[in-house]
C-alpha positions as CSV (number, residue, x, y, z in Angstrom):
1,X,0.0,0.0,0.0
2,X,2.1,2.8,-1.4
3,X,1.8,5.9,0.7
4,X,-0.6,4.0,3.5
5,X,-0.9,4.5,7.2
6,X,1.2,3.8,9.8
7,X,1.4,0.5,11.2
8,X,0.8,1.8,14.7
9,X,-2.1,3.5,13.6
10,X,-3.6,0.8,12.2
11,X,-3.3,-3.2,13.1
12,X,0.1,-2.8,15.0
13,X,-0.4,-1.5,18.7
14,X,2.3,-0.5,20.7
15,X,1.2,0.3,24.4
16,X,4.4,1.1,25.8
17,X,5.0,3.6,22.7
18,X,2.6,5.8,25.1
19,X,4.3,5.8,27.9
20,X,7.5,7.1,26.1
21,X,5.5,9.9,24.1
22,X,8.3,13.3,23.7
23,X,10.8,11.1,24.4
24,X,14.2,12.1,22.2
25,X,15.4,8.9,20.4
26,X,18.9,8.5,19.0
27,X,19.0,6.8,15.6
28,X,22.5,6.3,13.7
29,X,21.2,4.8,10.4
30,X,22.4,5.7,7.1
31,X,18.9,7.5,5.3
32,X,19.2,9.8,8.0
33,X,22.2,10.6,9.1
34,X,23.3,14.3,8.3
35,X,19.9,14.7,6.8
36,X,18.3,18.0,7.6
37,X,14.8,18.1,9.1
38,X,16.3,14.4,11.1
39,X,18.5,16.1,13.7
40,X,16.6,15.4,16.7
41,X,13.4,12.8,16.4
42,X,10.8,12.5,19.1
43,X,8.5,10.1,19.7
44,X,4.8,10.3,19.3
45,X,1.3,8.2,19.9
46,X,-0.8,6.8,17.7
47,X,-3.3,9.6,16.9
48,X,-6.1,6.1,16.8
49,X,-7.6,4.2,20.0
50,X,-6.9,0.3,20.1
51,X,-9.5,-2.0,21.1
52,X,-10.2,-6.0,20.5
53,X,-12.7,-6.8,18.1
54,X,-14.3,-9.8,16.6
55,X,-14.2,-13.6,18.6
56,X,-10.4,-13.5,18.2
57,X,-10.2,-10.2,19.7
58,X,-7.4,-9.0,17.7
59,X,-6.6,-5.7,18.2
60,X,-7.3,-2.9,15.7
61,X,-7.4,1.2,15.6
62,X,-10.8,2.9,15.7
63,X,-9.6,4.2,12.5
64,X,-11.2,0.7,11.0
65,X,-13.7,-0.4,12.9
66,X,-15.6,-2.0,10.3
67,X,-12.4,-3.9,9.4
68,X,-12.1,-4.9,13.3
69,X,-15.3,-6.8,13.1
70,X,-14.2,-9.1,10.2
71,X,-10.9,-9.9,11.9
72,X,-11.9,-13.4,12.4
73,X,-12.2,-13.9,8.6
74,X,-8.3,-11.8,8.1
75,X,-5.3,-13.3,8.4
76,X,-2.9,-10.5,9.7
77,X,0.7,-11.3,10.1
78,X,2.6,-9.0,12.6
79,X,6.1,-10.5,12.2
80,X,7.1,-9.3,8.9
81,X,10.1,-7.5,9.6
82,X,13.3,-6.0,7.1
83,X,16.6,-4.9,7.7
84,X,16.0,-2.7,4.7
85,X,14.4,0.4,5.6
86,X,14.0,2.3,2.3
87,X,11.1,2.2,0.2
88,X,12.3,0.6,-2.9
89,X,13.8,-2.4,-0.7
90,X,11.3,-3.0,1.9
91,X,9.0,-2.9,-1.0
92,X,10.4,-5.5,-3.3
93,X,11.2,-7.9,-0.6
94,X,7.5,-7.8,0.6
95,X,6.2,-8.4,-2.6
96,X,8.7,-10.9,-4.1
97,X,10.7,-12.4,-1.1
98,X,14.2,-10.6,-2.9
99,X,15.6,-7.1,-1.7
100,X,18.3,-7.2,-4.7
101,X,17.2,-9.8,-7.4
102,X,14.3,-10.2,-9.8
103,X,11.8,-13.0,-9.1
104,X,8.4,-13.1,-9.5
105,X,5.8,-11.2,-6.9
106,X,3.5,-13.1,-4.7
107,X,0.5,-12.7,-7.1
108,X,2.0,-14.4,-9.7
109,X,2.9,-17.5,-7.9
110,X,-0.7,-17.6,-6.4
111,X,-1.8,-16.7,-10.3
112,X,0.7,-19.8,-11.2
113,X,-0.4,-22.2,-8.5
114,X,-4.1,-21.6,-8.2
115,X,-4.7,-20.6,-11.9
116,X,-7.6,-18.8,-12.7
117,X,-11.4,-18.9,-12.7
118,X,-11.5,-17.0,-16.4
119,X,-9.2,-17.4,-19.4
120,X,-10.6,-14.1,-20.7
121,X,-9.2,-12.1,-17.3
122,X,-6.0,-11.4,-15.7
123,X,-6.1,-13.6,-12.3
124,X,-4.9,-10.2,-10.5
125,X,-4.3,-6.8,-11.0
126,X,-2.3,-3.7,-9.5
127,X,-4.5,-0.3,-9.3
128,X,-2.3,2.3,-8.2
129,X,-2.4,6.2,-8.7
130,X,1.2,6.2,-9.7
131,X,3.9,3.2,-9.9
132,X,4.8,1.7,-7.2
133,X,8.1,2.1,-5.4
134,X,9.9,-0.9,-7.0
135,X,8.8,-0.8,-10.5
136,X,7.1,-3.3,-12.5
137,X,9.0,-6.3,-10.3
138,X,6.5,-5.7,-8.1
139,X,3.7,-7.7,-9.7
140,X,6.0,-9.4,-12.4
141,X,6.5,-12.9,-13.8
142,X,9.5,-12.6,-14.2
143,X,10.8,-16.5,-15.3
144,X,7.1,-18.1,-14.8
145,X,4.9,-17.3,-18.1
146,X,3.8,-14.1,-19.0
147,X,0.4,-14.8,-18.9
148,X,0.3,-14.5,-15.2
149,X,2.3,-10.8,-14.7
150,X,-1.1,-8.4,-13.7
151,X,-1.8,-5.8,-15.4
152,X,-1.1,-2.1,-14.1
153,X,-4.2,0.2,-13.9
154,X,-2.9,3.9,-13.2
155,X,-6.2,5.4,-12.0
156,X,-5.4,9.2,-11.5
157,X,-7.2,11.8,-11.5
158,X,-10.2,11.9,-13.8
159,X,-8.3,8.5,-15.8
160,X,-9.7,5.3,-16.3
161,X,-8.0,2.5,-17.2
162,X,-10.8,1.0,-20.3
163,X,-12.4,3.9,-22.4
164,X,-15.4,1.8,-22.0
165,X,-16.3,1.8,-18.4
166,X,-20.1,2.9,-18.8
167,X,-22.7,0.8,-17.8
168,X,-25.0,-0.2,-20.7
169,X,-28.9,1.3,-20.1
170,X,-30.2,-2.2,-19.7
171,X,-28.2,-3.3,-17.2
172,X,-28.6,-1.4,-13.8
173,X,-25.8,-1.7,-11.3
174,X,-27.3,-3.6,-8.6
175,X,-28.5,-6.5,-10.9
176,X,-25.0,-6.8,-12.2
177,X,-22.9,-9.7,-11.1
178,X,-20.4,-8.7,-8.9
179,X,-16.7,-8.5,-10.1
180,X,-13.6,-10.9,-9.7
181,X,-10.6,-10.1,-9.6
């Protein structure tokens, strides 16, 4: 999610984050050393309330509270973790298992493994306002076929990614089947 919230706003509390709020942290790390605007770093709380929600009572911000009720049917994984902290890095590895090499993203070897349920229609796709930080190797093939890389759909402002996207006059949104993808 380029650009998203941050974890501990969202599905990542950190209750002990509170009790250090102002705090002054020391950081030597290369992307910000000598960096202006990163010469003294504080931290803050999440500006969103945690609570459990759902039977597994997993807990998530008040920012998603509709989210929180479906946890039981989300599988949330809180032990990702990179020693890569730029964008481009962090990025790739999430999305392809490789910080430096090209292999193929996690869509295309569910796309490879599971196939799909229409011939006619890419098995995933990427919508994104802009590309993403890594590039294309993001939701490429790479050395499986082709067929299976998804198809990027730069939805901007006031662009569409078909020219055709109106709906015909017999067919009224709510009868229509609902889309897979």
């Amino acid at each position: 999610m380029t650009g998203g919230v941050s974890h501990v706003d969202t599905f990542d509390p950190k209750p002990r984050l509170s009790e250090h709020v102002g705090k002054e942290v020391k950081l030597d790390h290369p992307e910000i050393k000598n960096r202006p605007g990163y010469e003294r770093i504080f931290l803050k709380r999440p500006q969103w309330q945690f609570k459990p929600y759902a039977q597994c009572g997993t807990e998530v911000s008040s920012l998603f509270p509709n989210v929180g009720g479906c946890m039981d049917d989300i599988a949330l994984i809180r032990s990702m973790n990179t020693s890569h902290s730029n964008h481009y890095n962090a990025t790739l590895g999430m999305h392809t298992g490789s910080f430096a090499f090209a292999r193929p993203s996690i869509g295309s070897w569910v796309s490879y493994g599971l196939g799909t349920e229409n011939r006619n229609l890419p098995s995933f796709i990427v919508i994104a306002p802009a590309q993403t930080y890594a590039g294309t190797q993001v939701y490429a093939s790479d050395f499986l076929p082709a067929l299976i890389k998804a198809p990027w759909w730069c939805l901007g402002r006031n662009q569409w990614p078909t020219s055709n996207r109106a709906c015909p006059r017999t067919v009224s949104v709510s009868n229509s089947p609902p889309w897979r993808v």
